[in-house]
KOLNU-252551 format. One line per field, with one value per residue (C-alpha): chain; residue in three letters; residue number from 1; x, y, z. Coordinates in nm, 4 decimals, always signed. Example, Ala and Ser with C-alpha at 12.3 -4.5 7.8 and 13.67 -1.06 7.14 Angstrom:
BEGIN
chaine = c(A	A);
residu = c(ALA	SER);
num = c(1	2);
east = c(+1.2300	+1.3670);
north = c(-0.4500	-0.1060);
up = c(+0.7800	+0.7140);
//
This chain:
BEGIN
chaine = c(A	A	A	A	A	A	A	A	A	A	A	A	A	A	A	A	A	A	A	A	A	A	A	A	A	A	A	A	A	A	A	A	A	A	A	A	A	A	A	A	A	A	A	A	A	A	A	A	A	A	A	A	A	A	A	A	A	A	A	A	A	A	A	A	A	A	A	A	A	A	A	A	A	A	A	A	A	A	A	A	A	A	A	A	A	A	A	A	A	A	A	A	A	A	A	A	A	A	A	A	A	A	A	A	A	A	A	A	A	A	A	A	A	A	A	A	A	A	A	A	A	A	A	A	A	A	A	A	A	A	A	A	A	A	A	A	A	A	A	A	A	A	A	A	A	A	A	A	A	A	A	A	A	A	A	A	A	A	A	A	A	A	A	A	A	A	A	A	A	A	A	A	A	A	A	A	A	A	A	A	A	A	A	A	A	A	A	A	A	A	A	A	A	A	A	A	A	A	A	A	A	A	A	A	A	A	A	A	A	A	A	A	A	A	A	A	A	A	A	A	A	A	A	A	A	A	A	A	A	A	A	A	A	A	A	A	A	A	A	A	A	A	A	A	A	A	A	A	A	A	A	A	A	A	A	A	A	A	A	A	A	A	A	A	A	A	A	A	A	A	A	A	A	A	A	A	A	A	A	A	A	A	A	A	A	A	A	A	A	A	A	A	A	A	A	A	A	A	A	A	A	A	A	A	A	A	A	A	A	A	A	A	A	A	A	A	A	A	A	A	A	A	A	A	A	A	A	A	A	A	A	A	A	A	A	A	A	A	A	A	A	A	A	A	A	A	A	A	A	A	A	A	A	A	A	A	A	A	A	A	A	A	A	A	A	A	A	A	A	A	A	A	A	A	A	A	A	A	A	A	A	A	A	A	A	A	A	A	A);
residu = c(UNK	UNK	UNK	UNK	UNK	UNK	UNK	UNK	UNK	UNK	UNK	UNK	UNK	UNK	UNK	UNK	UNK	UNK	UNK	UNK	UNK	UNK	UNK	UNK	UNK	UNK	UNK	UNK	UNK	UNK	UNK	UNK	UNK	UNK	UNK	UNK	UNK	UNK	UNK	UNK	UNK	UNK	UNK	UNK	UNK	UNK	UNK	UNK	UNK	UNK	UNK	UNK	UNK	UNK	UNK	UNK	UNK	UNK	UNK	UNK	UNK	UNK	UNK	UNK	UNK	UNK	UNK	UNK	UNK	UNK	UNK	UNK	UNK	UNK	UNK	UNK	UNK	UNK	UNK	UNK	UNK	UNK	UNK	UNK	UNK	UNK	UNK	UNK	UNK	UNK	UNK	UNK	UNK	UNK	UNK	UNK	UNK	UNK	UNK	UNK	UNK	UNK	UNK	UNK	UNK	UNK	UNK	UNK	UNK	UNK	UNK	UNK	UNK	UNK	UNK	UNK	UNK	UNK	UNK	UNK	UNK	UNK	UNK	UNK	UNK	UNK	UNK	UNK	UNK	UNK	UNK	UNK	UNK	UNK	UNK	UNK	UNK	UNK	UNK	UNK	UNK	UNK	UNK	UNK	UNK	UNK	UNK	UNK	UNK	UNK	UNK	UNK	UNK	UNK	UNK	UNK	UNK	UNK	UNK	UNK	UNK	UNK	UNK	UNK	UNK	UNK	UNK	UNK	UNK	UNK	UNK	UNK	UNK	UNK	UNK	UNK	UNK	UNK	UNK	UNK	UNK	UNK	UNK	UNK	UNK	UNK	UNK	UNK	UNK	UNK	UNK	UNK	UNK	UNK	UNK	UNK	UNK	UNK	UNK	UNK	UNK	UNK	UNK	UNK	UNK	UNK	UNK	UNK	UNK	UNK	UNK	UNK	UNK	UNK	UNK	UNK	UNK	UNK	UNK	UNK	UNK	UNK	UNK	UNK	UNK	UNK	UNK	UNK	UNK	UNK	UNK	UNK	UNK	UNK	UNK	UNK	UNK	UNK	UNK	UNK	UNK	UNK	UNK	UNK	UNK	UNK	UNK	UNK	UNK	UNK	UNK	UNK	UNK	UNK	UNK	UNK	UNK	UNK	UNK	UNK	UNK	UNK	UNK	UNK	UNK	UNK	UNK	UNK	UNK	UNK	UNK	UNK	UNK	UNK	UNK	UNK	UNK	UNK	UNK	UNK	UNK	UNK	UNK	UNK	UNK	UNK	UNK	UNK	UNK	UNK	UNK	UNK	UNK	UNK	UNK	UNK	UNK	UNK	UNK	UNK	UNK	UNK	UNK	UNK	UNK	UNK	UNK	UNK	UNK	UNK	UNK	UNK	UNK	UNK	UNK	UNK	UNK	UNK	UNK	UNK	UNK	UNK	UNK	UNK	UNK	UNK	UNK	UNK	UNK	UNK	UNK	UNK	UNK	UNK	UNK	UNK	UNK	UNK	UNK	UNK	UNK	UNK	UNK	UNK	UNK	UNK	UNK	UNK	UNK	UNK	UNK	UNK	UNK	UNK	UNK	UNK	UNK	UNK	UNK	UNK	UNK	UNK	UNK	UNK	UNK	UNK	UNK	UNK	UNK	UNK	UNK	UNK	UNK	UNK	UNK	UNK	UNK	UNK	UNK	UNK	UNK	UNK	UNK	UNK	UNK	UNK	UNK	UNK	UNK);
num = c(1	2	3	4	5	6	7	8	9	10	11	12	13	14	15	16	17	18	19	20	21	22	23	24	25	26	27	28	29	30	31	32	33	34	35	36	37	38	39	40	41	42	43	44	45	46	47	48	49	50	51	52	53	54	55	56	57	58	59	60	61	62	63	64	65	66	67	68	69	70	71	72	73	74	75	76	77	78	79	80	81	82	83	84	85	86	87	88	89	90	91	92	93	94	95	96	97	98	99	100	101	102	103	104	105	106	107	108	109	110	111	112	113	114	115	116	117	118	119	120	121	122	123	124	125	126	127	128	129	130	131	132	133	134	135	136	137	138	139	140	141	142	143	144	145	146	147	148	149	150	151	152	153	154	155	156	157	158	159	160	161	162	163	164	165	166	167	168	169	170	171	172	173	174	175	176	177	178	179	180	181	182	183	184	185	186	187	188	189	190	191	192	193	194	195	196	197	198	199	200	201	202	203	204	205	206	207	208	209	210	211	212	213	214	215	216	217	218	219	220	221	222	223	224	225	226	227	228	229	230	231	232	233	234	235	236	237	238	239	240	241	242	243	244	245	246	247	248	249	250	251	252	253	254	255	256	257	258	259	260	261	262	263	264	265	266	267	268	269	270	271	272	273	274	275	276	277	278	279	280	281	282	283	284	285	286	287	288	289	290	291	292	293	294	295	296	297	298	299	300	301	302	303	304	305	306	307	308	309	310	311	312	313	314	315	316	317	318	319	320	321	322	323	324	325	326	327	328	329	330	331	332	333	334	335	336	337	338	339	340	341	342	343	344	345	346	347	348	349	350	351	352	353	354	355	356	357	358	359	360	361	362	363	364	365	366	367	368	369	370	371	372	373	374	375	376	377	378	379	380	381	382	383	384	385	386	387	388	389);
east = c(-0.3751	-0.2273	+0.1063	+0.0600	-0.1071	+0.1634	+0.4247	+0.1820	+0.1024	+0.5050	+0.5107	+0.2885	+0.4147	+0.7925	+0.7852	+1.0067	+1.0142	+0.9871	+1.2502	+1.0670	+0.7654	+0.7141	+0.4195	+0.3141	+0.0459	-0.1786	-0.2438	-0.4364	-0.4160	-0.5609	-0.4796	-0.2466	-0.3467	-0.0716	+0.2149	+0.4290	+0.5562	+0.6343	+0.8129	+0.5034	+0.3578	+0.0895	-0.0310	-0.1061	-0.1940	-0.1060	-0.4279	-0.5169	-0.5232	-0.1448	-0.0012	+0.1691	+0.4950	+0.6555	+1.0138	+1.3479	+1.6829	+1.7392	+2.1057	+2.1025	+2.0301	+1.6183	+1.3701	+1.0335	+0.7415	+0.4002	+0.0925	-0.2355	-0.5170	-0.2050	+0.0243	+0.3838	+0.6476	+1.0628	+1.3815	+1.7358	+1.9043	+2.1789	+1.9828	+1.8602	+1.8124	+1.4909	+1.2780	+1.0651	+0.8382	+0.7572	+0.6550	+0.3704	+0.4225	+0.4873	+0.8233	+0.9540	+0.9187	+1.0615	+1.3326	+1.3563	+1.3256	+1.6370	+1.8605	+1.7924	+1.8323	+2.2159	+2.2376	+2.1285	+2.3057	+2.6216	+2.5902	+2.8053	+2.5425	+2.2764	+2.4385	+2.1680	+1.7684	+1.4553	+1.0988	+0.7842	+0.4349	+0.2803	-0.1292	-0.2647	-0.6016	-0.4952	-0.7452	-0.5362	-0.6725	-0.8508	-0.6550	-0.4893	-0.1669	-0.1117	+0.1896	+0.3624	+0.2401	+0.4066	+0.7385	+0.8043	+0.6960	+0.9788	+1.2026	+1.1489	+1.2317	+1.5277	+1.6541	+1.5927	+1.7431	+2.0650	+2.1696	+2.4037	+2.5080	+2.5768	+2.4907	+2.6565	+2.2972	+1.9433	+1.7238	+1.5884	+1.1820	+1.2532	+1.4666	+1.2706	+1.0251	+1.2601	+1.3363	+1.0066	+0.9780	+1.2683	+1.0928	+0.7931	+0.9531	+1.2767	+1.0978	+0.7189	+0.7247	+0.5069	+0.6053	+0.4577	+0.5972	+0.7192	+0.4153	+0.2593	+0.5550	+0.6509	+0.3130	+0.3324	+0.6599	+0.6243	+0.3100	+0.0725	-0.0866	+0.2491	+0.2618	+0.5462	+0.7547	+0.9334	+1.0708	+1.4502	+1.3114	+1.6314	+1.5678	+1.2172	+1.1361	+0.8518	+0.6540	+0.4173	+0.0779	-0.1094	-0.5418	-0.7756	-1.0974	-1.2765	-1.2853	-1.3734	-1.7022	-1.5429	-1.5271	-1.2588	-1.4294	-1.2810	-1.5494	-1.5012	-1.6393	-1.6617	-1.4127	-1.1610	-0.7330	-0.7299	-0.5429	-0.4969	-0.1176	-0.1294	-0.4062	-0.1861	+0.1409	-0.0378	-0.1064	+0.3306	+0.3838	+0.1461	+0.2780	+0.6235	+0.5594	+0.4475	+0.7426	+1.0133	+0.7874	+0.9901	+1.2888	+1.2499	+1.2104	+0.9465	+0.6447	+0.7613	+1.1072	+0.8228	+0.6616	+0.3124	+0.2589	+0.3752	+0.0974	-0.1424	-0.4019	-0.2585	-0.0061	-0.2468	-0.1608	+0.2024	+0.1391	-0.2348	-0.5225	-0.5927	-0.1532	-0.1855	-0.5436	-0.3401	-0.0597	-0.2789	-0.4463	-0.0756	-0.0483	-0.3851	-0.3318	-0.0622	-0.2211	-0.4516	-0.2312	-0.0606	-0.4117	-0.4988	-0.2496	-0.2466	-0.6211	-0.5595	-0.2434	-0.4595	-0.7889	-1.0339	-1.2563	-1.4026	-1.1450	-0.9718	-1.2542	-1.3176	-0.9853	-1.1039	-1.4195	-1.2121	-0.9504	-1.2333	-1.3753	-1.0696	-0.9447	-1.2205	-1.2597	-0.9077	-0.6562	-0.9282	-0.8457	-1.1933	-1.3186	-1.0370	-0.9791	-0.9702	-1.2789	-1.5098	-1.8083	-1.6902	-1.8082	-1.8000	-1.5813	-1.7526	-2.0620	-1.9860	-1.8374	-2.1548	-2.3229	-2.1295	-2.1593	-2.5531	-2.5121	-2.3062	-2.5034	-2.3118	-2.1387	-1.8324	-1.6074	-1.5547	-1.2260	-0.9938	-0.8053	-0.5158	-0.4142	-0.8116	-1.0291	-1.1251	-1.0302	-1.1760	-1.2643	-1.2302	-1.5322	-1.4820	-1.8565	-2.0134	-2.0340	-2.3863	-2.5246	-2.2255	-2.4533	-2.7024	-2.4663	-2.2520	-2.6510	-2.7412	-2.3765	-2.3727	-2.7214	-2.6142	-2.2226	-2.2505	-2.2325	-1.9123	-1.8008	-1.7859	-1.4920	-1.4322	-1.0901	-0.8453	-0.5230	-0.2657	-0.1679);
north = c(-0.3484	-0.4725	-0.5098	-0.7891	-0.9896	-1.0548	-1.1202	-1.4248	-1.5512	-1.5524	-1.6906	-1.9795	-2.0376	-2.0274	-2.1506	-1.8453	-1.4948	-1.2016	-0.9857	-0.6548	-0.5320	-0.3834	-0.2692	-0.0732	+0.0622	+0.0476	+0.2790	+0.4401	+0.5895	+0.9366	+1.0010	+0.9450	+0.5991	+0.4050	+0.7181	+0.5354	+0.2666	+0.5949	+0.7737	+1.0120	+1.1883	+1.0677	+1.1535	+0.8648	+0.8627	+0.5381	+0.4514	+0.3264	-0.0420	-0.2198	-0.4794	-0.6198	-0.8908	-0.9258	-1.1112	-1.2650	-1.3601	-1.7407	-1.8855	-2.0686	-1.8702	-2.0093	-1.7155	-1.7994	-1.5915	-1.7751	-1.5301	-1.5861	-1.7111	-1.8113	-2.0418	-2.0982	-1.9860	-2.0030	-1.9601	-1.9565	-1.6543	-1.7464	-1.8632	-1.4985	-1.5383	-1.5830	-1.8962	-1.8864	-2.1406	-1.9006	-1.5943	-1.4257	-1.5603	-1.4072	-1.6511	-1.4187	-1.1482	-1.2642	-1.3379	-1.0579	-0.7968	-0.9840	-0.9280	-0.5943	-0.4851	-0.6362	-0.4207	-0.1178	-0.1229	-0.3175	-0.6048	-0.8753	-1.1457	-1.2035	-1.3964	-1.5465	-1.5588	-1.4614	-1.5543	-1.3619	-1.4232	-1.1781	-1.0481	-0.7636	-0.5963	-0.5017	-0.7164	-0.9131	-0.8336	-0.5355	-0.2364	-0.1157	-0.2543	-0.5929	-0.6854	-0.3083	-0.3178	-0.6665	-0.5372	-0.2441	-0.4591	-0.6920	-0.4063	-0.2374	-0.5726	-0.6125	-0.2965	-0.3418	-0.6957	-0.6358	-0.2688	-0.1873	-0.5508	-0.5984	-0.2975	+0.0505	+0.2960	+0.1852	+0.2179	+0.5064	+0.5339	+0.5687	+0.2923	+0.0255	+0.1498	+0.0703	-0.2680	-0.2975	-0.2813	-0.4529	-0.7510	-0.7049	-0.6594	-0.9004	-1.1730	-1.2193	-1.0899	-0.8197	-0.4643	-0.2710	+0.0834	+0.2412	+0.4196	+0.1607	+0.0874	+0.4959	+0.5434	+0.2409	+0.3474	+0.7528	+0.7546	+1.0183	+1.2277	+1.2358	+1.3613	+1.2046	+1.2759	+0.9715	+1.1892	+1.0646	+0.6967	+0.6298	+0.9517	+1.0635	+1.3570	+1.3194	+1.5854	+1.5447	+1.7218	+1.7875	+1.7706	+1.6450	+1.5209	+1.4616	+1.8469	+1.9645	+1.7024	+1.4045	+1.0470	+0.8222	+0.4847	+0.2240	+0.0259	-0.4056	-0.4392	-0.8303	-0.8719	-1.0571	-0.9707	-1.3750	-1.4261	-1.0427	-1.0211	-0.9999	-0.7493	-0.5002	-0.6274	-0.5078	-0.1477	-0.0375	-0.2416	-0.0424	+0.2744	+0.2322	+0.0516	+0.4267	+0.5672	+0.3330	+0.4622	+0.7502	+0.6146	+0.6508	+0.4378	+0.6326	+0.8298	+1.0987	+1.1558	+1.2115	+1.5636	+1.4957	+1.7314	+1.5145	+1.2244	+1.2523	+1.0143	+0.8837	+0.7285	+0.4437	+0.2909	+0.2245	+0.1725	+0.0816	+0.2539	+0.0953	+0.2052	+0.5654	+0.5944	+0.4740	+0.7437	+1.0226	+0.9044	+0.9458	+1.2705	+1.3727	+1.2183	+1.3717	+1.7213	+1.6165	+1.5103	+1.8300	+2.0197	+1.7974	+1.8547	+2.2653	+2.1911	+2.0433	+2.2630	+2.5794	+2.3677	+2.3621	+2.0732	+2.0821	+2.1327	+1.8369	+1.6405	+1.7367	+1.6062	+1.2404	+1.2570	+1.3222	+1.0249	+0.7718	+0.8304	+0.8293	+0.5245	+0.3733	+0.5037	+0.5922	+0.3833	+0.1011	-0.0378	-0.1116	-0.4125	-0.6808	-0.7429	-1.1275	-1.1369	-0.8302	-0.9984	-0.9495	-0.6071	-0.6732	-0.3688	-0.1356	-0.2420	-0.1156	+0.1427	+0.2886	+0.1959	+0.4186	+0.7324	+0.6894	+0.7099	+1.0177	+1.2090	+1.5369	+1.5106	+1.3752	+1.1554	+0.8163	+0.6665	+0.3482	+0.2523	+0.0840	-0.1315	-0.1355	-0.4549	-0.5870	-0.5123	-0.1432	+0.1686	+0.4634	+0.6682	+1.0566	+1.0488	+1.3598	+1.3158	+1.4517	+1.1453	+0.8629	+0.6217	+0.6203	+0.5891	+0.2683	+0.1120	+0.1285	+0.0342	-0.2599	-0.3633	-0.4682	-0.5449	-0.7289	-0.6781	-0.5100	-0.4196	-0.0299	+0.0025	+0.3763	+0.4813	+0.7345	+0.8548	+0.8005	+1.1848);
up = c(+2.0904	+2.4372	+2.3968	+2.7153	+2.4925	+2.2363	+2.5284	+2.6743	+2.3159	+2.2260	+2.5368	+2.4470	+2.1506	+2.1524	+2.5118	+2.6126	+2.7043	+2.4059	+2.3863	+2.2547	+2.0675	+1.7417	+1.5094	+1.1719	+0.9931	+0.7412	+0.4537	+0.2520	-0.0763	-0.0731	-0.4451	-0.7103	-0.8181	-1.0019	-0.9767	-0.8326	-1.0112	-1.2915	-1.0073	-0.9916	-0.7253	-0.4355	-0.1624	+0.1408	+0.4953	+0.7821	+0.9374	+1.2761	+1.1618	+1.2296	+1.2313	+1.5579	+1.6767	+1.9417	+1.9140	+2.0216	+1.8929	+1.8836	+1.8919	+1.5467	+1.1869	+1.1476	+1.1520	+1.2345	+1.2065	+1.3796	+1.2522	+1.4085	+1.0759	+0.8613	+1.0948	+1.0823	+0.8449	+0.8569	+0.6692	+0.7390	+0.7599	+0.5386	+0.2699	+0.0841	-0.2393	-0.4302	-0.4372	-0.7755	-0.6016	-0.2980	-0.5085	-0.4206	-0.0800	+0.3112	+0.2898	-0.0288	+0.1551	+0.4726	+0.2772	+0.0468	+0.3502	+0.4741	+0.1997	+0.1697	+0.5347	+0.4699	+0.1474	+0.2874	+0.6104	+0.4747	+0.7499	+0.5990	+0.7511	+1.0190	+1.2810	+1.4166	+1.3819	+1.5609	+1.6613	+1.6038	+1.7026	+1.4926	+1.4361	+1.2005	+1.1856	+0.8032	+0.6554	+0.4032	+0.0138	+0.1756	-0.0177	+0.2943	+0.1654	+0.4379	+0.2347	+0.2924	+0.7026	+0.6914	+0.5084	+0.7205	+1.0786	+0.9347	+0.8937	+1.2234	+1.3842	+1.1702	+1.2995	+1.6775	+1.6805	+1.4475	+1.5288	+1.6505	+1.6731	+1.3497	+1.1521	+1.2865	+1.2050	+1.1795	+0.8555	+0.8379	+0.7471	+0.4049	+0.3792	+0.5270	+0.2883	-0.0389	+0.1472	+0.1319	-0.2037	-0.3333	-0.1640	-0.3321	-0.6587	-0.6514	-0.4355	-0.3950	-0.8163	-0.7424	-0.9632	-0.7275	-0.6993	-0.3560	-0.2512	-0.0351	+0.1775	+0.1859	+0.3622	+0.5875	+0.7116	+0.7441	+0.8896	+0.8931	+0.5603	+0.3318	+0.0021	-0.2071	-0.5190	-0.6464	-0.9377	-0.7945	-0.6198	-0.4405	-0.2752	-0.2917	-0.1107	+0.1698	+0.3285	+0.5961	+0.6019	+0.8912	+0.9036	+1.0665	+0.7978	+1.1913	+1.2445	+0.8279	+0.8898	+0.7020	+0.8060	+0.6426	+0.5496	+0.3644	+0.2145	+0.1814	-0.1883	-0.1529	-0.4440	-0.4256	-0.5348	-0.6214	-0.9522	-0.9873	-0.9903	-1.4387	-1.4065	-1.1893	-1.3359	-1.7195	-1.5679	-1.5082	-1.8104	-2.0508	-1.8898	-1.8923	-2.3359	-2.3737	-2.1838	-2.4250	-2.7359	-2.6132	-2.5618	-2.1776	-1.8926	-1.6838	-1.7978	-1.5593	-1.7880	-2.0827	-2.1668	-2.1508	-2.3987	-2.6483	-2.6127	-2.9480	-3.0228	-3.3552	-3.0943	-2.9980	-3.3405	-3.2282	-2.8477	-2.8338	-2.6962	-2.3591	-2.2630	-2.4188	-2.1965	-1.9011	-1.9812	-1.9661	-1.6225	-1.4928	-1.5893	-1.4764	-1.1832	-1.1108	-1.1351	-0.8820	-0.6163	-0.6561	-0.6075	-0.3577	-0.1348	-0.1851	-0.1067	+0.2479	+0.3461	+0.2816	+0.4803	+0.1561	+0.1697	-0.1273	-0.3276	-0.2033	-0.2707	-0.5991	-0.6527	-0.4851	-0.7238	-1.0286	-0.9372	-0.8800	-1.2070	-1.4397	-1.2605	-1.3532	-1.7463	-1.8338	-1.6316	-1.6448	-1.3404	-1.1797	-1.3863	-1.4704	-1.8411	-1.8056	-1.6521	-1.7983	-1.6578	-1.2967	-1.1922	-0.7935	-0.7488	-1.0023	-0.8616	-0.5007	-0.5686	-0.7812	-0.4629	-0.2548	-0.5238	-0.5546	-0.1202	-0.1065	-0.3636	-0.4471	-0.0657	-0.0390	-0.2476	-0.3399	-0.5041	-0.5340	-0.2553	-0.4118	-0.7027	-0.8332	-0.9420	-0.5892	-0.2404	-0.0392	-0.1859	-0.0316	+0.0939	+0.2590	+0.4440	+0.6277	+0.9593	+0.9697	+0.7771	+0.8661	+1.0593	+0.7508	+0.5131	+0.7382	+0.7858	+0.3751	+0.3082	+0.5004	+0.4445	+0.0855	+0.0978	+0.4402	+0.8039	+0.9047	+0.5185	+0.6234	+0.7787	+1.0108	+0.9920	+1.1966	+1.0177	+1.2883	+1.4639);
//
């Protein structure tokens, strides 16, 4: 996007001059669908859909963000600590992302505000994790308004990333694990283990889906991640009740080999079901990624197939508990499978129950496949995707 245009609209707005120009990514969620949040493994890719600002210091401590389709939002910056009445809003995490770019780099305060005009193609409820693009935009301003100034080194990547999340999770009340903000902030195809989360280790992977005949489409299933925050809350919670049955916090400290079914009458069914998606899950990513360092295709998506379907029948994830009649998302996403046929692969993108899923199309029969897609879910729904290079 022209980076002209955010100067004039700051411009317009703030009835001054921007000082500089930032942006970050969307993601996507290749595979390893809630791995997270258990300091699993996944593997996740920044697409070419980002979120933009461009900003200046002001002389007093108000921050305020202007974002084109939401309006106006502020805070002081010495006033950090939660709201319980903004949860689940941009202000927590304004807010949150604050306080935690002082703890990690030690500042002592911010001495003074900023402005943003800010605009994101990361369709907002879409799956491709607006909340993480907006964290780590935050953070990258953050870092080229305060350092040196007041902070000796920078964030790294990684550590706007757990900012990120300690926003999500301490602020907007979100338990979200560090996998969408890890991909946001990296960039590229990464493949993450979160076995140690203050220090996961990231590795980039380089492919190109365009030259192994694969579009990347991220399909809008109409559904909507309204009054879905208990749904996805319910899926770390059964997980980690399993992972205490043990007397451990994380289901990745637990052997999976000792998970039997007689279990389910001291944990319940649907938590030990969701347990062994993790560790399944987990096997996959680590085939997955083999799969695309060593360039085999259809091994990789194999991989995809097999996550879509035990999201959907083991983590249970697809239609919402509260609300079994609503099966928007399972719907669509049994209309993309009957369209692919045996090619390709169709998963979640995400947390599950609404939002995109993720579709790897042959090029040979894309333009069909965007046509029948869109002829039922809507105009536009099928969105074409580039992982950034």
């Amino acid at each position: 996007m022209d980076r002209s245009y955010f100067m004039q609209k700051f411009q317009e707005t703030f009835g001054r001059v921007a000082a500089d120009f930032a942006s970050a990514p969307g993601r996507v969620e290749l595979l390893g669908n809630h791995t997270d949040h258990q300091n699993g493994k996944v593997l996740a890719a920044s697409v070419n859909l980002k979120i933009y600002a461009a900003f200046a210091p002001r002389e007093d401590k108000k921050i305020e963000l202007f974002s084109e389709g939401v309006g106006r939002i502020s805070i002081q910056a010495d006033e950090l600590v939660p709201v319980v009445s903004e949860q689940n809003t941009s202000k927590a995490l304004l807010r949150g992302i604050a306080k935690g770019f002082l703890d990690k780099t030690g500042a002592k305060e911010l001495p003074y505000g900023f402005e943003a005009y800010i605009k994101t193609e990361v369709l907002m409820g879409s799956g491709l994790s607006s909340s993480a693009a907006f964290e780590v935009l935050i953070g990258r301003i953050l870092n080229q308004l305060y350092v040196p100034k007041v902070a000796k080194e920078p964030l790294s990547d990684i550590d706007i990333a757990i900012v990120g999340q300690y926003a999500e999770n301490k602020y907007f009340g979100k338990p979200c694990g560090l996998m969408d903000q890890m991909a946001c902030s990296v960039g590229k195809i990464v493949y993450i283990d979160f076995q140690d989360p203050a220090n996961p280790k990231v590795e980039q992977i380089a492919f190109d889906f365009e030259k192994a005949g694969y579009a990347l489409c991220a399909i809008d299933s109409g559904a909507s991640h309204d009054d879905l925050t208990e749904e996805y809350a319910a899926i770390p919670a059964d997980m980690k009740k399993v992972a205490n049955y043990f007397g451990k916090n994380t289901l990745r400290e637990v052997d999976r080999g000792l998970l039997t079914p007689d279990q389910a009458l001291f944990v319940g069914n649907r938590p030990l079901q969701r347990a062994k998606h993790f560790y399944a899950e987990m096997a996959r990513v680590e085939e997955a990624a083999k799969a695309l360092k060593e360039n085999n295709i259809p091994a990789f998506l194999k991989n995809v197939n097999a996550s879509g379907i035990s999201s959907r029948d083991v983590l249970q994830n697809v239609v919402p508990a509260s609300d079994p009649a609503n099966t928007k998302y399972l719907d669509a996403m049994e209309l993309v499978r009957s369209l692919l046929g045996e090619e390709g692969a169709v998963r979640i993108n995400g947390g599950g129950f609404a939002g995109t899923i993720l579709a790897f199309v042959p090029l040979s029969g894309l333009d069909s496949f965007k046509e029948k897609t869109e002829s039922v879910l809507g105009k536009d729904s099928c969105h074409i995707l580039q992982i950034e290079s």
